[in-house]
Each structure stands twice: as C-alpha cells, then as structure tokens.
BADOVEX-574337 format. One record per atom (N, C-alpha, C): y, x, z; residue number from 1; chain; atom name. Coordinates in nm, 2 decimals. Last residue first. Layout:
<recs>
north | east | up | nr | kette | atom
Y | X | Z | NUM | A | CA;
...
</recs>
This chain:
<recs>
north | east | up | nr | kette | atom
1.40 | -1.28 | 1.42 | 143 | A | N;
1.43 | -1.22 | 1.53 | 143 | A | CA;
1.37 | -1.34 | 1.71 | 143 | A | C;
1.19 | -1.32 | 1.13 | 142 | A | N;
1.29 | -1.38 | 1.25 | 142 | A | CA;
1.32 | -1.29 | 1.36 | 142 | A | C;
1.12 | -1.30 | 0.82 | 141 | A | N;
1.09 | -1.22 | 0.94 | 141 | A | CA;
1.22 | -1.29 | 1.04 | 141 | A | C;
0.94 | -1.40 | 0.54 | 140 | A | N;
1.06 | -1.43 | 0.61 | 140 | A | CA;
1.00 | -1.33 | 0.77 | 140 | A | C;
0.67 | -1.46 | 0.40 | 139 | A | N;
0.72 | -1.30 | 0.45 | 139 | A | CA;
0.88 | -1.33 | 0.53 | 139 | A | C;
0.75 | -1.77 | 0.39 | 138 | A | N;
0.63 | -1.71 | 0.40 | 138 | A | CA;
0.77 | -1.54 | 0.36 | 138 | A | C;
0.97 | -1.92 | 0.64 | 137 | A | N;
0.92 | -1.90 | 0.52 | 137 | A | CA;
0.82 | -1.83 | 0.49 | 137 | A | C;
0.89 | -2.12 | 0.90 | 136 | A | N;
0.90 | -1.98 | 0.85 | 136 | A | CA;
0.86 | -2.01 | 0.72 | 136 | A | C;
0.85 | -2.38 | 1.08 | 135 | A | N;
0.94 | -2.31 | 0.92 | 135 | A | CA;
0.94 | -2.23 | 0.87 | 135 | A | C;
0.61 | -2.32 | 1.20 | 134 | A | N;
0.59 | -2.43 | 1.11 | 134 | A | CA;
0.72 | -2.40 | 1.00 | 134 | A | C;
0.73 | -2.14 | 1.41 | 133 | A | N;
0.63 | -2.09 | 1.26 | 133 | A | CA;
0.63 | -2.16 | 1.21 | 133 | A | C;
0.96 | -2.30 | 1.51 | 132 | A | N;
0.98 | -2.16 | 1.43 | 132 | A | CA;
0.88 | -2.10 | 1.36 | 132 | A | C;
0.75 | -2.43 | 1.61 | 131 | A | N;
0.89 | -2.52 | 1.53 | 131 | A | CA;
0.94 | -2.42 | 1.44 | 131 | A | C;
0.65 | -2.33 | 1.83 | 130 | A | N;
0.60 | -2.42 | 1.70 | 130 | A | CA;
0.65 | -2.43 | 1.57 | 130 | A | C;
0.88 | -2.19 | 1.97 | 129 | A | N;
0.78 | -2.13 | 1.85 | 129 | A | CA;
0.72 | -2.21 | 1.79 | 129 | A | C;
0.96 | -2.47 | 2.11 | 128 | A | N;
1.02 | -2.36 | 2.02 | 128 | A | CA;
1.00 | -2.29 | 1.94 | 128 | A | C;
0.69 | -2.51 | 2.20 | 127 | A | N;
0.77 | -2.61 | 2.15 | 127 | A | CA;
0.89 | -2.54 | 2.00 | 127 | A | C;
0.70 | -2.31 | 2.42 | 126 | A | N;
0.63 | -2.32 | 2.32 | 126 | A | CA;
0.67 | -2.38 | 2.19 | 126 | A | C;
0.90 | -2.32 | 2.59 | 125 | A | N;
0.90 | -2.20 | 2.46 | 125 | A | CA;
0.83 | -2.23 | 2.39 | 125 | A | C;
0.87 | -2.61 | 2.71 | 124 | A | N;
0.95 | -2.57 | 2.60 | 124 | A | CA;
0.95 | -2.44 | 2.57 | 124 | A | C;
0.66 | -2.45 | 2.81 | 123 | A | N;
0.64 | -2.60 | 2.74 | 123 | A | CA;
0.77 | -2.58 | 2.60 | 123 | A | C;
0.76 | -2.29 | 3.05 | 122 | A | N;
0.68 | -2.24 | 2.92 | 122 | A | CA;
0.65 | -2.39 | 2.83 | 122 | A | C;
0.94 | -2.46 | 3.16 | 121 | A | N;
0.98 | -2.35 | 3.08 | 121 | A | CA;
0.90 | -2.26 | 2.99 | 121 | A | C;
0.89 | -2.82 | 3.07 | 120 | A | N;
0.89 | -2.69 | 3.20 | 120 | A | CA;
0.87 | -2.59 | 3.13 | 120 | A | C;
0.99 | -3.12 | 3.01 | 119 | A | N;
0.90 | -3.02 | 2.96 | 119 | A | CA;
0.95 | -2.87 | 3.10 | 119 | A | C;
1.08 | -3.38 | 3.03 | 118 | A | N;
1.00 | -3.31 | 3.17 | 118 | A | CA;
0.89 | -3.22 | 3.12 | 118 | A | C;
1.18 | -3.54 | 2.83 | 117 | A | N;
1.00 | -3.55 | 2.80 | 117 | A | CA;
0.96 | -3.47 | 2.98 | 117 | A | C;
1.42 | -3.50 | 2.86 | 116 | A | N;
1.37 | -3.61 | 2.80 | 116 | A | CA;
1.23 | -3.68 | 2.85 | 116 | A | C;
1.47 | -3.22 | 2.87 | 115 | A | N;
1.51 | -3.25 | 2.98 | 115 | A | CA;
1.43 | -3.39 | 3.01 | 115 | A | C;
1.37 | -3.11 | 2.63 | 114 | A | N;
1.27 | -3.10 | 2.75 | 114 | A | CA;
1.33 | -3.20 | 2.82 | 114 | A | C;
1.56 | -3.25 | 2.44 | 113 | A | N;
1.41 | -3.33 | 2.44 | 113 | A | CA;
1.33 | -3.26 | 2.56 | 113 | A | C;
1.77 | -3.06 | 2.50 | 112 | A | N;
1.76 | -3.22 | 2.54 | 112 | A | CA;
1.65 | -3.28 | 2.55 | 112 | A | C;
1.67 | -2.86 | 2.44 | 111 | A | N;
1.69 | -2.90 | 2.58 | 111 | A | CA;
1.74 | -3.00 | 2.57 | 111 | A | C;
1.62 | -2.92 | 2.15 | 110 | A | N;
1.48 | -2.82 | 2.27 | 110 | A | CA;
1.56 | -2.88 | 2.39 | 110 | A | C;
1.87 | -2.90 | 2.08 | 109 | A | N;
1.78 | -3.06 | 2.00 | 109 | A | CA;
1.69 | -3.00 | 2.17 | 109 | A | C;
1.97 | -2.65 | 2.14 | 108 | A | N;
2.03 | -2.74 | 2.14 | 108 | A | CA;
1.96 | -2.87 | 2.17 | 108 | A | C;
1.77 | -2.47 | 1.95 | 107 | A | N;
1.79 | -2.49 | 2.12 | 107 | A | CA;
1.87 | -2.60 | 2.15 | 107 | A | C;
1.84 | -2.56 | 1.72 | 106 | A | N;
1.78 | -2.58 | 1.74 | 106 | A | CA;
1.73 | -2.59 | 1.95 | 106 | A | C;
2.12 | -2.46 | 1.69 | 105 | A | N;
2.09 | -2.57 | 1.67 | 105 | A | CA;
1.96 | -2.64 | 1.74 | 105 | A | C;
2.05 | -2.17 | 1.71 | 104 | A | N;
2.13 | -2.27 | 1.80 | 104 | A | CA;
2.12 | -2.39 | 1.82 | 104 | A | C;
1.86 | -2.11 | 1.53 | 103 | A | N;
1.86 | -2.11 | 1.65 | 103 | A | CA;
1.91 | -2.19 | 1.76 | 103 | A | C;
1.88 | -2.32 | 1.20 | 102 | A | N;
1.89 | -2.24 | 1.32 | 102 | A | CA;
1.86 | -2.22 | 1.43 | 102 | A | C;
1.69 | -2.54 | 1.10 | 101 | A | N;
1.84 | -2.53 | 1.13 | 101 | A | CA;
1.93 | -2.45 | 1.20 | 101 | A | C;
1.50 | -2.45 | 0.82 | 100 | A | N;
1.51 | -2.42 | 0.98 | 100 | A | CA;
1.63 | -2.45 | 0.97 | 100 | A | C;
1.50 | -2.73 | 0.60 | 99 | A | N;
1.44 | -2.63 | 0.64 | 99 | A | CA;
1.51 | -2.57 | 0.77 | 99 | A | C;
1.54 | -2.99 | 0.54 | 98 | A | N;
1.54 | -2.88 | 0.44 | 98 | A | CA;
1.57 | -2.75 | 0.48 | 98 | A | C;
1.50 | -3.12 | 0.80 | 97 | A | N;
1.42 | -3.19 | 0.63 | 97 | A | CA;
1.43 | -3.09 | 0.55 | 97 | A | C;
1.58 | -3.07 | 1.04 | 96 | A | N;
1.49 | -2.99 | 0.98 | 96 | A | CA;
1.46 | -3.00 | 0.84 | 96 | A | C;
1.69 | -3.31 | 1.12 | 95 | A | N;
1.79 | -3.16 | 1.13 | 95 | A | CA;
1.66 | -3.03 | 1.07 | 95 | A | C;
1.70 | -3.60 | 1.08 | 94 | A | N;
1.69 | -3.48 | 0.94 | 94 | A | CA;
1.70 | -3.33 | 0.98 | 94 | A | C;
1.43 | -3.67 | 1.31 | 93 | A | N;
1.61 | -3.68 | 1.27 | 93 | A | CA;
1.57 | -3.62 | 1.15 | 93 | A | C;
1.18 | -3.74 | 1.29 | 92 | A | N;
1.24 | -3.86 | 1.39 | 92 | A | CA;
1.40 | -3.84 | 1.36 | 92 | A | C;
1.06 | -3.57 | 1.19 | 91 | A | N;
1.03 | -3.67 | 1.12 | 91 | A | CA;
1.12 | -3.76 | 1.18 | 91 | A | C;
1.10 | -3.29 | 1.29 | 90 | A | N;
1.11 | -3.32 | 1.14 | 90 | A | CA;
1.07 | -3.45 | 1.09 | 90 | A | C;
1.24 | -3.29 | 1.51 | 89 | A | N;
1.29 | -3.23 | 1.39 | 89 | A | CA;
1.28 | -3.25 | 1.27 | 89 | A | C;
1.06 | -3.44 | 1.68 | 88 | A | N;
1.18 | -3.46 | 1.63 | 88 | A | CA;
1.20 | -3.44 | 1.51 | 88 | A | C;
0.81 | -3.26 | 1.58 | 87 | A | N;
0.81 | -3.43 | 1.52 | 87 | A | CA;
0.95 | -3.44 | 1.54 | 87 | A | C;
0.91 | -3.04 | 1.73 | 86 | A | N;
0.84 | -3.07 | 1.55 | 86 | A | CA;
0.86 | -3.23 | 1.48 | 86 | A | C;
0.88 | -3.12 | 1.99 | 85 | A | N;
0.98 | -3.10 | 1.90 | 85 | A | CA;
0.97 | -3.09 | 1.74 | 85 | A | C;
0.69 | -3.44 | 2.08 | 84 | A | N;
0.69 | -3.33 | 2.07 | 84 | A | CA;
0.83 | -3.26 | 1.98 | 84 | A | C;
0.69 | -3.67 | 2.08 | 83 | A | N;
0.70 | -3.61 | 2.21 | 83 | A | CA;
0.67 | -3.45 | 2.17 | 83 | A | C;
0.87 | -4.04 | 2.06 | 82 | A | N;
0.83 | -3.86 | 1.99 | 82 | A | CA;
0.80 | -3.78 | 2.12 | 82 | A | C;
0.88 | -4.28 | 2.02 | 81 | A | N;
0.81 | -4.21 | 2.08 | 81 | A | CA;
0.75 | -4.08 | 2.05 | 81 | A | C;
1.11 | -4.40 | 1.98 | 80 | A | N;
1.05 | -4.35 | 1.88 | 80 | A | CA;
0.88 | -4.30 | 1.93 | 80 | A | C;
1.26 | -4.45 | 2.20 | 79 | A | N;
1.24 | -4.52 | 2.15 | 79 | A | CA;
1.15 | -4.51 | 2.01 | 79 | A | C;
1.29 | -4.19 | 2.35 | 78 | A | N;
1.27 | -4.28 | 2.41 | 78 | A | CA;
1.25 | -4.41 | 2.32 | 78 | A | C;
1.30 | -4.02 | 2.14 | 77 | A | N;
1.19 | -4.00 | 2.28 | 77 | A | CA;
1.20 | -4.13 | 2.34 | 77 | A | C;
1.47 | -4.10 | 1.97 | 76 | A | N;
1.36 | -4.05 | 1.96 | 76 | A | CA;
1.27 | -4.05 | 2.03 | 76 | A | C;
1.71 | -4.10 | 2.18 | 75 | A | N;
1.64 | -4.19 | 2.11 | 75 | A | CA;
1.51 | -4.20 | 2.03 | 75 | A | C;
1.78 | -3.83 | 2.20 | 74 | A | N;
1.71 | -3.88 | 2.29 | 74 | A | CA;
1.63 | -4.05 | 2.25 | 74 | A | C;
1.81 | -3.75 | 1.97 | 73 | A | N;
1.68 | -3.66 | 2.03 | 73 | A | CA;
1.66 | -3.74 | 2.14 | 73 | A | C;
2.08 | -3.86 | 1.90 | 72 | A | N;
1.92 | -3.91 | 1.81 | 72 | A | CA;
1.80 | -3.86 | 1.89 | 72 | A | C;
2.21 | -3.76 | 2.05 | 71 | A | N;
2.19 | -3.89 | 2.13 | 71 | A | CA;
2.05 | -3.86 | 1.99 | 71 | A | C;
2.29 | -3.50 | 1.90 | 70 | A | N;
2.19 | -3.50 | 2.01 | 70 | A | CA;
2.15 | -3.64 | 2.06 | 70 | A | C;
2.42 | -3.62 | 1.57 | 69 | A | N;
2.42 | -3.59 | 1.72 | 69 | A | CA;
2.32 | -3.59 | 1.83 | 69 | A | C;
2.47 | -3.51 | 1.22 | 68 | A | N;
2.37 | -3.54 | 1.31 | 68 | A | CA;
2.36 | -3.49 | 1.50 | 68 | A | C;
2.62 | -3.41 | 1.06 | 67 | A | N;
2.70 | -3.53 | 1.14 | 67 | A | CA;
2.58 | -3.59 | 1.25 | 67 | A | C;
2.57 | -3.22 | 0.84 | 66 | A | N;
2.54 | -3.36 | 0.82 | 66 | A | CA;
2.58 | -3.47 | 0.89 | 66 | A | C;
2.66 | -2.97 | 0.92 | 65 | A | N;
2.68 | -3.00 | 0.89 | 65 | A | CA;
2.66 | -3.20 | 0.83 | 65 | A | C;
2.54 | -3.05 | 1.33 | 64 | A | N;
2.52 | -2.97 | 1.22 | 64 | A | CA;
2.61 | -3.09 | 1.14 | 64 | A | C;
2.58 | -3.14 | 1.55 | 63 | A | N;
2.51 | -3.07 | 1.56 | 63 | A | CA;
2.52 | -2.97 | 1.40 | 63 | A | C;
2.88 | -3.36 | 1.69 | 62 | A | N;
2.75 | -3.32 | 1.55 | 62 | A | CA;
2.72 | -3.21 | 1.60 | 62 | A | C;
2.84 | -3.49 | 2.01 | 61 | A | N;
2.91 | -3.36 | 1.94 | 61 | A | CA;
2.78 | -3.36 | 1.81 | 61 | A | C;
2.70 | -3.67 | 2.19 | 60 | A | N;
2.84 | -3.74 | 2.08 | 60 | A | CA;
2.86 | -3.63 | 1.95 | 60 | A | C;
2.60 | -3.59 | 2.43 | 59 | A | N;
2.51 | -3.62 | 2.32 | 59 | A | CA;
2.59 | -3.64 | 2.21 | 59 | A | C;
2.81 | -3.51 | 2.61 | 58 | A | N;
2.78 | -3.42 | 2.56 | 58 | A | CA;
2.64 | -3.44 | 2.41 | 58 | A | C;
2.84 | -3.86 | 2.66 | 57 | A | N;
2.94 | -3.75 | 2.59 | 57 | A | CA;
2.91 | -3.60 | 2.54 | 57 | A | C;
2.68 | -4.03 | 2.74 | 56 | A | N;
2.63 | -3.93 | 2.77 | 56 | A | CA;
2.75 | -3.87 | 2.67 | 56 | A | C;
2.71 | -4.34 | 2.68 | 55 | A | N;
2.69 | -4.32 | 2.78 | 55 | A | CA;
2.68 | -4.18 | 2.83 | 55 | A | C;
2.81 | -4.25 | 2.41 | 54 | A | N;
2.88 | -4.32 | 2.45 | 54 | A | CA;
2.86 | -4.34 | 2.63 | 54 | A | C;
2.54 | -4.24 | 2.30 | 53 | A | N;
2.67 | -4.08 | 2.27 | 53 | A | CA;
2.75 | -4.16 | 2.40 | 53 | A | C;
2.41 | -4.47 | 2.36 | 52 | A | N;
2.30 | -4.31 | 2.43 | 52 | A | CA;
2.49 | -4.24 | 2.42 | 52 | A | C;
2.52 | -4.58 | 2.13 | 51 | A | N;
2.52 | -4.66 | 2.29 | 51 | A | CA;
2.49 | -4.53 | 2.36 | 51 | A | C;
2.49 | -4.49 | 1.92 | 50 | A | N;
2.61 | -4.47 | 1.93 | 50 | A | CA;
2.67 | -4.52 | 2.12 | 50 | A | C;
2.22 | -4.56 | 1.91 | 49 | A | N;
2.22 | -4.44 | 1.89 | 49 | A | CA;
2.35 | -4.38 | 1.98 | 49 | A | C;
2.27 | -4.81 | 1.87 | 48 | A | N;
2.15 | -4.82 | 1.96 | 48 | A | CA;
2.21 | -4.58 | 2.00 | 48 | A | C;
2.40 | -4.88 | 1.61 | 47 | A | N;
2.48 | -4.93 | 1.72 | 47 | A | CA;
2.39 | -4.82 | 1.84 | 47 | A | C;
2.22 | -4.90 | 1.44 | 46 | A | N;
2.29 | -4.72 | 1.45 | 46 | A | CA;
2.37 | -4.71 | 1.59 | 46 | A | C;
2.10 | -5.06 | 1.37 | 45 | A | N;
2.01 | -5.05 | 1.48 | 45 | A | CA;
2.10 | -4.89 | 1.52 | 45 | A | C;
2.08 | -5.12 | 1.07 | 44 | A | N;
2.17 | -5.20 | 1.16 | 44 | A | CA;
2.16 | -5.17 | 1.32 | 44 | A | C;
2.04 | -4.81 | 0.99 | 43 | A | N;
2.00 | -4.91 | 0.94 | 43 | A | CA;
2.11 | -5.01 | 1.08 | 43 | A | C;
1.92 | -4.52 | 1.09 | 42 | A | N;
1.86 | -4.65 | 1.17 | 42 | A | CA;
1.91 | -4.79 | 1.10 | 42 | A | C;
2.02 | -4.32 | 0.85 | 41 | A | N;
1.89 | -4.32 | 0.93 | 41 | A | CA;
1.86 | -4.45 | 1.00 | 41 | A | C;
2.29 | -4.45 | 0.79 | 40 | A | N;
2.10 | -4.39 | 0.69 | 40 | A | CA;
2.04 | -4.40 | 0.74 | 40 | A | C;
2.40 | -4.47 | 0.98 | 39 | A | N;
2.41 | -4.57 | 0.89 | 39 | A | CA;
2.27 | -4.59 | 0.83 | 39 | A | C;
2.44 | -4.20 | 1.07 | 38 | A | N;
2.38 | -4.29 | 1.18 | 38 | A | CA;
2.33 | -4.44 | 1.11 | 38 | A | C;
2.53 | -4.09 | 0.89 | 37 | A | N;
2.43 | -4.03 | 0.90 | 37 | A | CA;
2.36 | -4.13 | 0.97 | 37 | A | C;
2.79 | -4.20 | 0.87 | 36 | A | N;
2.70 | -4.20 | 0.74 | 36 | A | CA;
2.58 | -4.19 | 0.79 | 36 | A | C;
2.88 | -4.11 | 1.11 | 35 | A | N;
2.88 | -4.28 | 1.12 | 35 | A | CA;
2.78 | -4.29 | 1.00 | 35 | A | C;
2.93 | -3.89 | 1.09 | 34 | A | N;
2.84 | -3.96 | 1.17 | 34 | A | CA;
2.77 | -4.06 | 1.14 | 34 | A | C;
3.13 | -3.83 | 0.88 | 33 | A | N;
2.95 | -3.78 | 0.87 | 33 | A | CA;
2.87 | -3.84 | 0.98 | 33 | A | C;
3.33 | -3.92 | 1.06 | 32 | A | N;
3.28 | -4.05 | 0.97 | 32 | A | CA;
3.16 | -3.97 | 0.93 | 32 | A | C;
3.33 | -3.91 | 1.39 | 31 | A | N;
3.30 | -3.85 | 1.33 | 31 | A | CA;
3.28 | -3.92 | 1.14 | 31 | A | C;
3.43 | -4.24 | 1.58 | 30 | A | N;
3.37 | -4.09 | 1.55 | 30 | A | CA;
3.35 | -4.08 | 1.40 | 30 | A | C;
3.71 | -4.35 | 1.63 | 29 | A | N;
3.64 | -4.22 | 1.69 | 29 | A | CA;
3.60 | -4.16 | 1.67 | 29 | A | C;
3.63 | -4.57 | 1.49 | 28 | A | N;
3.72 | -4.46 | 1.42 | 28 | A | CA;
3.74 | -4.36 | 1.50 | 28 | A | C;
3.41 | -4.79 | 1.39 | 27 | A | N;
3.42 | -4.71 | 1.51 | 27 | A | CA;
3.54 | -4.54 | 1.43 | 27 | A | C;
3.46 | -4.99 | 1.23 | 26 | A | N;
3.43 | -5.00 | 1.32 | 26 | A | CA;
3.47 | -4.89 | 1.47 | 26 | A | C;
3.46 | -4.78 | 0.98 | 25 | A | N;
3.59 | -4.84 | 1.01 | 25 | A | CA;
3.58 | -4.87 | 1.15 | 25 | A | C;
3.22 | -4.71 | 0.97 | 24 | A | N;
3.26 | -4.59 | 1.01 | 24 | A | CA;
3.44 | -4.68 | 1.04 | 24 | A | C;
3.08 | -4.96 | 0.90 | 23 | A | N;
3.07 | -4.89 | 1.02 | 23 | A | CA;
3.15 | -4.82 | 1.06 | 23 | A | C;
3.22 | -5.02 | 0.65 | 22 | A | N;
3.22 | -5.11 | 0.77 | 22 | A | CA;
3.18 | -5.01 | 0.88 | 22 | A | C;
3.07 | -4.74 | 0.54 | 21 | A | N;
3.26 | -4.81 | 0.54 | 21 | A | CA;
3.29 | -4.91 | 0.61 | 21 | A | C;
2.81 | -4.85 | 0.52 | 20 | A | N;
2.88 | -4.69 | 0.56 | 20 | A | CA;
3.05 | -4.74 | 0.59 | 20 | A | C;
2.86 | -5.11 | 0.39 | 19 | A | N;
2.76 | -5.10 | 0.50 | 19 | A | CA;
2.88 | -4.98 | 0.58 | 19 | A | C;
2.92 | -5.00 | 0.12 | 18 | A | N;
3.00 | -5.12 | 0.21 | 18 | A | CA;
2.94 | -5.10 | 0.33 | 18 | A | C;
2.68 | -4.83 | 0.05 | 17 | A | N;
2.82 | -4.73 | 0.06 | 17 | A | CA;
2.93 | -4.88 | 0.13 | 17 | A | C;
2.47 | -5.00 | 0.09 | 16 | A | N;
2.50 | -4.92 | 0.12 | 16 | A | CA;
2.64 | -4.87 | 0.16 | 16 | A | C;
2.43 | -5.34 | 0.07 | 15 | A | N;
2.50 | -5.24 | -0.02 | 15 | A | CA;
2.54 | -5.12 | 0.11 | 15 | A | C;
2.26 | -5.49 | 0.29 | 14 | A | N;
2.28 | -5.51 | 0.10 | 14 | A | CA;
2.33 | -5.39 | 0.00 | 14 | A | C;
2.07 | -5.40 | 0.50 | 13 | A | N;
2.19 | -5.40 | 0.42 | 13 | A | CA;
2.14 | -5.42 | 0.31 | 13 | A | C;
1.85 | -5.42 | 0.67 | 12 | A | N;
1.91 | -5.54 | 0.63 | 12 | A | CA;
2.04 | -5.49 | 0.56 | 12 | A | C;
1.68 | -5.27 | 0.86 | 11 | A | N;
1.72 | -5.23 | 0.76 | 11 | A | CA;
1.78 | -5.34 | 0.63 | 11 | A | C;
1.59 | -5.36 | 1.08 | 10 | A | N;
1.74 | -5.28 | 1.11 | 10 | A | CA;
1.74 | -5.23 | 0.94 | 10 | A | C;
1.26 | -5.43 | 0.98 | 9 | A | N;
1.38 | -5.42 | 1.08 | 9 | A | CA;
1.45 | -5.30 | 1.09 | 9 | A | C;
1.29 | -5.44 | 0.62 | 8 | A | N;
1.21 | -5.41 | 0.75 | 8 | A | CA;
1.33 | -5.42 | 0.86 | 8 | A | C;
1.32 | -5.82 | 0.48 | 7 | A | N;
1.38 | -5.64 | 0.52 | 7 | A | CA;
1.25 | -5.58 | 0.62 | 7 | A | C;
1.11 | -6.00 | 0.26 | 6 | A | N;
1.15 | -5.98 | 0.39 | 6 | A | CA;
1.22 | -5.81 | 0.42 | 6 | A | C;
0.95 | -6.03 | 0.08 | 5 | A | N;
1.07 | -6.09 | 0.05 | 5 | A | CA;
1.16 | -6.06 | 0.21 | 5 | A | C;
0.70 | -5.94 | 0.09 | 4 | A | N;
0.78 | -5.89 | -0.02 | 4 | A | CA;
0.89 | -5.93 | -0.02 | 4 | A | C;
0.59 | -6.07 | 0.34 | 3 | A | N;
0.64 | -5.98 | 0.31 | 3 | A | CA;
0.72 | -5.89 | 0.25 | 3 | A | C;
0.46 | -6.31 | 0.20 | 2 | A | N;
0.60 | -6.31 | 0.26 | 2 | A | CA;
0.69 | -6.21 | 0.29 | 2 | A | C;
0.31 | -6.29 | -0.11 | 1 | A | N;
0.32 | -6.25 | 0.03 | 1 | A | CA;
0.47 | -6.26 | 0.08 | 1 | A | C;
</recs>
C-alpha cells in the first residue's frame, strides 16, 4: 500500500527535537513552550495557528503551563470543526488531557469558542458545566 510510505498531512518531520528548534529559532518572539507545543500538536501546519496569534494579539498569551494559546480554540472551530467545548478541550488542544485546567483557564478557552461558534449566555453555561462534570473527579466537590 502506498499509504505505508506516505506522512499524514502536516506531519512530515523527520526529527522532532530539530523540527522544535528550527521553529522556535524562526520565530523568537514567541514563547519557546509555544513554539514546542504548536510543533506537537499541528506538525508543519503550526505556521496556521501562529497566523490566528498574530492577527488577534489577545489569542498569542499561553494559557497554561504547557504554552498552549487561545488562537488553537479558534482554529479548532474553524478548521477542526469543533463545536462544542469538551471536544476543544479535550480532543482539539491538550488543555484538558490530564485533567481539569481550572476555572480560569477554562473560561478563558469558553469565550473565545462562544464568541467563535455565536454561543449565547445560557449555551455557554452549559458548555461550561459539561466540561466541569465530564472532569470531576468522582467525590471531588467544586465550587
């Protein structure tokens, strides 16, 4: 099969940690956990991410330890076709892979993806609580 011999798209690197270090040289503005994160996750296609930060400045700022920026929430929606917050969170970025990213954080990801999707203020609460049962630990108690 031809297949077997083919990349998936945007995922054409040969060597990782060269890859991460070309990129993050590239662009010495940002953040180098960015540039890691943006490397991992999209692969030659991180450019696409770093276009959204670059048009929108308030999407640029990490969110969390890992270097992960709001432009992913919008890319997501608009190129992933995520439409719900759960699925951001947990399949479209990492900011959930190991578990709730907090409040803040998480309002944060919530108003970009309403602004995105034209969620309306019970939409996004909901959205919100989804996201907050689906992590809850079991007996965990939230405010």
């Amino acid at each position: 099969s031809i297949s077997a011999r083919q990349y998936l798209t945007h995922s054409g690197v040969r060597e990782m940690d060269l890859f991460e270090k070309e990129i993050a040289a590239a662009h010495p503005t940002v953040a180098r956990k960015t540039m890691v994160c943006l490397g991992r996750y999209y692969g030659t296609a991180y450019h696409e991410i770093l276009a959204l930060a670059e048009a929108e400045p308030r999407l640029a700022k990490p969110i969390n330890a890992d270097g992960e920026i709001l432009a992913q929430v919008v890319h997501a929606v608009r190129s992933e076709m995520a439409q719900t917050l759960l699925d951001i969170v947990l399949r479209r970025t990492g900011t959930a892979t190991l578990g709730h990213p907090g409040s803040a954080i998480l309002a944060q990801i919530a108003e970009v993806a309403a602004a995105e999707l034209h969620w309306d203020d019970l939409r996004l609460k909901k959205e919100v609580e989804t996201v907050d049962t689906h992590l809850r630990v079991p007996g965990e108690k939230r405010n």
